[in-house]
C-alpha positions in Angstrom: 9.1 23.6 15.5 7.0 21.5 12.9 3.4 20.7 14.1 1.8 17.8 14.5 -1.4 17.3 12.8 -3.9 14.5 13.0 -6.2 14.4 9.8 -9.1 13.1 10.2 -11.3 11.9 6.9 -14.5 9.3 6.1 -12.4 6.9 4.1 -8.9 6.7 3.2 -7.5 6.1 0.7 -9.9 6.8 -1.9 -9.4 7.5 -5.9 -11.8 9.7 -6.6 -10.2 12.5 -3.7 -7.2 13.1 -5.5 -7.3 16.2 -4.6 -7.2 15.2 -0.7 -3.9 13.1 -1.5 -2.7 15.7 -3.2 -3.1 17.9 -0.2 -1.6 15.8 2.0 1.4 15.2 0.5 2.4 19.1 -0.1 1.8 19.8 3.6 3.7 16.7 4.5 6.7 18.5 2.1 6.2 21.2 3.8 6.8 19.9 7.4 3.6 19.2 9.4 4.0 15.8 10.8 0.9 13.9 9.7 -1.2 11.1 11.0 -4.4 10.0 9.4 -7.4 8.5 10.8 -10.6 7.1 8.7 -14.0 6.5 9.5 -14.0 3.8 6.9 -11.8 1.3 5.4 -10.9 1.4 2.0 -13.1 0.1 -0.8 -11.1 1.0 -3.9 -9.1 -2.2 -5.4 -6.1 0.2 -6.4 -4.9 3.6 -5.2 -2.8 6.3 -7.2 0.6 6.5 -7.4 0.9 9.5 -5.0 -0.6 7.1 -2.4 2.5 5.2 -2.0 4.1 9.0 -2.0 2.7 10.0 1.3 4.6 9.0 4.8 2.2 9.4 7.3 0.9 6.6 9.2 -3.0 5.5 8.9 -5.1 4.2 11.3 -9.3 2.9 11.4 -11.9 3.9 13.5 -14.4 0.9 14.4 -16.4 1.5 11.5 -19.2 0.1 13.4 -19.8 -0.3 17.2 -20.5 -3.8 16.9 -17.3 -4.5 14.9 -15.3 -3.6 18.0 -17.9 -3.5 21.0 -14.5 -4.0 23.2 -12.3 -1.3 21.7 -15.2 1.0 22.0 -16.0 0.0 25.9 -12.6 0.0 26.4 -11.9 4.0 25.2 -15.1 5.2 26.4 -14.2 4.5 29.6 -10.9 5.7 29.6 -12.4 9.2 28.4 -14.7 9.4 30.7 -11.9 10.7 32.7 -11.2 13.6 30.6 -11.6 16.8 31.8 -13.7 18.1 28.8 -15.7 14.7 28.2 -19.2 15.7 30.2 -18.5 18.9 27.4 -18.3 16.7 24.7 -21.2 14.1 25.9 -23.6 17.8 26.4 -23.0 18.2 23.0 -23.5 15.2 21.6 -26.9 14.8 23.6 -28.1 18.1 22.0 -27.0 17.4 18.3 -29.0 13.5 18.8 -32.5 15.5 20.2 -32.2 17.3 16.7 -30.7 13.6 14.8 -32.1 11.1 16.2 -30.1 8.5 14.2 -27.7 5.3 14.6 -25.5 7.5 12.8 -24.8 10.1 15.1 -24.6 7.7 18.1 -21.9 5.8 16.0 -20.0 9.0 14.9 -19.7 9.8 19.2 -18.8 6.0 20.1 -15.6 6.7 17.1 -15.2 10.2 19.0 -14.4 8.3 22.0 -11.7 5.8 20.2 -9.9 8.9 18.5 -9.6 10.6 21.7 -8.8 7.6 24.0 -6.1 6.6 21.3 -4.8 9.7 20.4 -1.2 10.8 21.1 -0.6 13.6 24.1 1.1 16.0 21.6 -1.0 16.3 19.0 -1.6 20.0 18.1 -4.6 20.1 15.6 -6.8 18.0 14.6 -8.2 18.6 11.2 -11.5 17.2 9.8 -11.8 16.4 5.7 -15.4 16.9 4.9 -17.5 19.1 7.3 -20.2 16.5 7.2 -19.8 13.5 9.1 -15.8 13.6 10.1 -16.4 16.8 11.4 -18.6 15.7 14.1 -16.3 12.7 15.3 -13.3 15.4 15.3 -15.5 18.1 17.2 -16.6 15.4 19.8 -12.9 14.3 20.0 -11.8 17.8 20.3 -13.9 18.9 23.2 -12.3 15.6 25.0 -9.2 16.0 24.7 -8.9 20.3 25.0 -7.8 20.4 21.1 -8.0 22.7 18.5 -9.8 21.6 15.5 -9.9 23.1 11.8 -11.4 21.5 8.7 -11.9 21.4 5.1 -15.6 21.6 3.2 -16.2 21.0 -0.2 -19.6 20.3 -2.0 -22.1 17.8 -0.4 -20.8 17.9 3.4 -21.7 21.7 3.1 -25.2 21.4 1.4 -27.0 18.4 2.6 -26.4 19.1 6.3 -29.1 21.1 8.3 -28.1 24.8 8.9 -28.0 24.3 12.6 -25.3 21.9 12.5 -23.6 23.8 10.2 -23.7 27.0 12.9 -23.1 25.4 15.4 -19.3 23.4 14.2 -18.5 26.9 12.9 -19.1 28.6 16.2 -16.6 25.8 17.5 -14.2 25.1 14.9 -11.2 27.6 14.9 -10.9 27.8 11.0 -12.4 26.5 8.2 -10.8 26.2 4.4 -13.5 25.5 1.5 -12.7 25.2 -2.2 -15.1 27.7 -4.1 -16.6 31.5 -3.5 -20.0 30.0 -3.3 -19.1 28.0 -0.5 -17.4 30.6 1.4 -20.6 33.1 0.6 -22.7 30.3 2.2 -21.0 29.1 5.3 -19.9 33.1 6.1 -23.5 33.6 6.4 -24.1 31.1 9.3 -20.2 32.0 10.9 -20.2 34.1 14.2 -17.5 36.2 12.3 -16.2 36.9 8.6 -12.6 35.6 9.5 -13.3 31.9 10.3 -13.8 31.1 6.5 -11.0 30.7 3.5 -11.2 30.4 0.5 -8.8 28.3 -0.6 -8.8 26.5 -4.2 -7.5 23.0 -4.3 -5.4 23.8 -7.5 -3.4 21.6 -9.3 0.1 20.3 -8.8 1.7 20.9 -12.3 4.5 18.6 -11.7 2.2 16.0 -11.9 0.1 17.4 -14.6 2.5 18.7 -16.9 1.3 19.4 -20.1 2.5 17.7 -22.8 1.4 16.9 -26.9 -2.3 15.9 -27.2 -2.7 13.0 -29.4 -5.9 14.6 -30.9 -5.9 15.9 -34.5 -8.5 18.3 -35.6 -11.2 15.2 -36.2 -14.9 17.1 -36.9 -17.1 13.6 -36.8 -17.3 13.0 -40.4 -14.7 10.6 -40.7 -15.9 6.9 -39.9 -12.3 5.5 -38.6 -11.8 8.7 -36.7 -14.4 9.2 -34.2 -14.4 12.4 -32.1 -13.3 11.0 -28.7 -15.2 12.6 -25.4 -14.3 11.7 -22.3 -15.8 12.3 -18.7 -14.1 11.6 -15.3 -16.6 11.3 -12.3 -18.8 8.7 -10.0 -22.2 7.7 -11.3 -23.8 9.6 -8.6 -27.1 11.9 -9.5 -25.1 14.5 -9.0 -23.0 14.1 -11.7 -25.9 13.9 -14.4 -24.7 10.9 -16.3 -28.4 10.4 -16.7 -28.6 13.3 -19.0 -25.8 13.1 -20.6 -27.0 9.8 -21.8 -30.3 11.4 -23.4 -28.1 14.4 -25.1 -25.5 11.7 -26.7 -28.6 9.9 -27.7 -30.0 12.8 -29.9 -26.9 13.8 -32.0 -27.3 13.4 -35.4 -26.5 10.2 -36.7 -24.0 11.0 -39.3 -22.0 12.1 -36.5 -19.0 9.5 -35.9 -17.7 10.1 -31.8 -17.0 7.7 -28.9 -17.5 8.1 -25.1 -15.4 7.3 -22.2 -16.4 7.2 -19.2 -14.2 6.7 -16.0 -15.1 5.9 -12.5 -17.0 3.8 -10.0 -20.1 4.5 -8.4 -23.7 3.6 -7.4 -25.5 4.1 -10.7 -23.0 2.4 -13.0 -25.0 -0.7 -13.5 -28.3 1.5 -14.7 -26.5 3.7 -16.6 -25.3 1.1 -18.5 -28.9 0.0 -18.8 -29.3 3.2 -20.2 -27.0 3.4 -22.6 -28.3 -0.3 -24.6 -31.6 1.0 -24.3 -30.4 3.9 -26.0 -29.3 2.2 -28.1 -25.2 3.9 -27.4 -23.8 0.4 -26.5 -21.3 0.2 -29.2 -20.4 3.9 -29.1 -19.2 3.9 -25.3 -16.4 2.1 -23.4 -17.0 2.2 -19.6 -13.4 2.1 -17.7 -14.7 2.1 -14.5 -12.4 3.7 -11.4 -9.0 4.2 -12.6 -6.0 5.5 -10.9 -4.7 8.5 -11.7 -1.9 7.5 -14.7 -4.1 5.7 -16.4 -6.9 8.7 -16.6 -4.1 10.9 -17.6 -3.2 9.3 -20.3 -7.0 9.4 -21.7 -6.8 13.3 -21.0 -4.3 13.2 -23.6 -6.1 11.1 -26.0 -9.4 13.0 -26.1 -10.7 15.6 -27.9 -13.3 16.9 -25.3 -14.3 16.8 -21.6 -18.0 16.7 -20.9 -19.6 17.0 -17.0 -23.2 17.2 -16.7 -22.8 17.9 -12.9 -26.9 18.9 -11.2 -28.1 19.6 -8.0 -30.1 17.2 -6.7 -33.0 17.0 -4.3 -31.4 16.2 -1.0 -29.2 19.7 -2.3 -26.2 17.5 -2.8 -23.7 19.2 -5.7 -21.0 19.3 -7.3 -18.3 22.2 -5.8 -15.4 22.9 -8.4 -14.7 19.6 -9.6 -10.8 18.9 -9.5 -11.2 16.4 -13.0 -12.5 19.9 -15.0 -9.0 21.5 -13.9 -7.3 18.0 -14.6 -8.7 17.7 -18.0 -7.9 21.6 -18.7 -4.3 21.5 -17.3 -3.7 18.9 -20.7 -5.8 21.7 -23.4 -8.9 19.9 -23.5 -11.2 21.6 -24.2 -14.5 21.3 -21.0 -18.3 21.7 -21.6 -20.1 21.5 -18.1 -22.8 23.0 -16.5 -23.4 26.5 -15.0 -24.3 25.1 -11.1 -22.6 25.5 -7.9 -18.5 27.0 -8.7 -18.2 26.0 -12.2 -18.5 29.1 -13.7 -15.7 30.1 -11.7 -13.7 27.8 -13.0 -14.8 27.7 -16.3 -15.6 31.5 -18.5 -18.5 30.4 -20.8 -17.4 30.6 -24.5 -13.5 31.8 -23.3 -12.4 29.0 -21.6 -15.0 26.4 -22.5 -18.8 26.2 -22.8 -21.6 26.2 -19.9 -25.0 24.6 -20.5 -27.7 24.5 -17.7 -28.4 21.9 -15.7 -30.7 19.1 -16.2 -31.3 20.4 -20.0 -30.4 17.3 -22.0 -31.5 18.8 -25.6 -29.1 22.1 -25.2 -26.2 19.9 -23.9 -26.7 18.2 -26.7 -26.5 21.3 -28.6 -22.8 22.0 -27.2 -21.5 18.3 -28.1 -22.8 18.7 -31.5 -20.8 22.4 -32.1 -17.7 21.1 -30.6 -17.9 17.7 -32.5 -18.0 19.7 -35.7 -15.9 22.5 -34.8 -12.1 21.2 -33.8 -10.8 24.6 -33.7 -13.6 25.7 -31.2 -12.1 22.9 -29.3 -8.8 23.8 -29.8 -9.2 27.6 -29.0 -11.2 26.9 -26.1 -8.8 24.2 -24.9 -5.9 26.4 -25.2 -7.9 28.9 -23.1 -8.8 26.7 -20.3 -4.8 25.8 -20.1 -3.5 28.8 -19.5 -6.3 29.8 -16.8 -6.1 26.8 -14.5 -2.4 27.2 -14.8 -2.6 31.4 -14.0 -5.1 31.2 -11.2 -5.4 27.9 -10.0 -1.7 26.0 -8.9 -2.1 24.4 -5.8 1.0 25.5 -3.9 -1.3 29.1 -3.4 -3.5 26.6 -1.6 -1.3 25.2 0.3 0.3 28.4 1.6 -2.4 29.2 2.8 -3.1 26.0 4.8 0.3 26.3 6.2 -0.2 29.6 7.5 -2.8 28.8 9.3 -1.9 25.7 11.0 1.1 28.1 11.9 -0.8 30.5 13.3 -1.2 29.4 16.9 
């Protein structure tokens, strides 16, 4: 009999979590019948074309109480009914003591709609993000006697206080996160070494085939062929745009290369500022978010992926980033950083180069050898392809999910 999951995530859909759409629609090919529910509306102007792939039905939380003071009356009191509600409201009492925060009182008010609107035969519920979705899903869960299971990834994990952290795991029946780092963490605060997987997101090669690169072995001397870098990510500090900036700023200038950037995000406005200041105006094109054909087909045009990704001082960081395995599925050869689950994806000097964080001057360094060195590039690039397609294919991933939800 297939089973019915209800995924629950802060925003759907969204194009920077490919990886989450990605997800979806393999388990839905696989036979769990899906419904979603987001904590936020969408903010995107486009989605990707797997969007339009995926069947299951999608529904909004009240984003805000006072959006929907009547919807949010009306469920309240229809779960107040519910045998483990007084459970659920316990809870909720102890985590706001320790979070004294609009936020958490609005993450228990959309705990109340999920469970008051959910369908009787439901049998998971499964949170995206082990930040704030979590919470509404373990709320919801305790209401209405469910099990719940989730996903973690990179800033839900690290900017949360510990003692939220041990107590969902001591609730949650299993958790899947997408690095070793992650899973060495969150074991740590689990009452038991079996409640963590580790389970990469991988790629899905049918959509990432690999096909010719239109690069030729340009080294930056020649005027009308610039060396074409390329980096996928939202200006957030976390992804150390900032920095990148400064290095591309110090190359020498008889070096002839042109930056693309692609994504929303926050800091887009001062990084631009940047950039004129720096006097890199002319020698960067700034695509904004794009779905997920178009930053395909600039995978195939480049000649190299740079991602300055940092840690930053809330703790927020990168995991594995899916757009390093997306860049390295097409032979692109990646420079990054050696935070957080890079290095696991990336071998330094086999299967591209690693630079520390926040260390503008050496990352500069790296551009510089792999501007002038396109069969570095190439040799590396090659590399990378046939490691992400070895060791990291999604459908292992997705096994593994299945199993679980399975399971019980």
């Amino acid at each position: 009999m297939s089973k019915k999951v209800t995924v629950i995530l802060k925003g759907y859909p969204r194009l920077s979590e490919t990886f989450i759409a990605q997800e979806l629609l393999a388990l839905e090919k696989r036979g769990l019948k899906l419904s979603l529910i987001s904590l936020r509306h969408p903010t995107d102007s486009s989605t990707h074309p797997i969007h339009q792939e995926i069947k299951a039905p999608v529904s909004y939380l009240p984003e805000y109480v006072y959006q929907e003071p009547s919807r949010v009356l009306k469920s309240w009191w229809k779960v107040r009914s519910l045998p483990g509600y007084k459970k659920a409201r316990s809870i909720f009492f102890k985590d706001l003591k320790r979070d004294k925060t609009t936020n958490r009182i609005r993450r228990f008010a959309q705990a109340c709609v999920l469970a008051a609107e959910l369908p009787d035969e439901v049998d998971w519920l499964y949170a995206h993000f082990l930040h704030t979705p979590s919470s509404v899903t373990r709320y919801a869960a305790f209401m209405r006697n469910l099990p719940w299971c989730g996903s973690a990834h990179a800033k839900d994990i690290w900017t949360t206080p510990e003692w939220e952290l041990r107590e969902k795991l001591a609730d949650i029946k299993w958790l899947a996160t997408c690095t070793k780092v992650n899973v060495d963490y969150l074991s740590s605060l689990s009452p038991d070494n079996d409640r963590v997987d580790l389970v990469y997101h991988g790629l899905d090669f049918d959509r990432f085939d690999k096909v010719g690169n239109d690069q030729v072995l340009r080294d930056g001397t020649a005027t009308d062929q610039p060396v074409t870098l390329i980096s996928v990510g939202r200006a957030v500090p976390k992804k150390g745009y900032d920095d990148l900036l400064k290095a591309l700023a110090v190359l020498p200038k008889t070096l002839n290369w042109h930056f693309v950037h692609i994504g929303g995000g926050t800091l887009s406005k001062g990084l631009k500022l940047q950039s004129e200041s720096l006097g890199l105006t002319d020698k960067i094109t700034w695509m904004g978010a794009q779905p997920q054909e178009i930053v395909l087909e600039q995978y195939r045009k480049a000649d190299l992926f740079v991602l300055a990704s940092r840690i930053t001082e809330d703790g927020d960081r990168d995991g594995m980033p899916n757009v390093l395995m997306e860049a390295q599925s097409q032979a692109l050869a990646c420079l990054s950083t050696s935070i957080s689950a890079i290095p696991e994806l990336i071998v330094d000097g086999e299967t591209g180069l690693l630079v520390p964080p926040q260390s503008p001057k050496e990352l500069s360094q790296a551009i510089e050898r792999l501007i002038i060195d396109p069969k570095l590039r190439y040799k590396l690039g090659q590399a990378g392809a046939k490691r992400v397609r070895d060791d990291f294919s999604m459908k292992r991933g997705i096994d593994q999910l299945i199993t679980r939800f399975m399971a019980s």
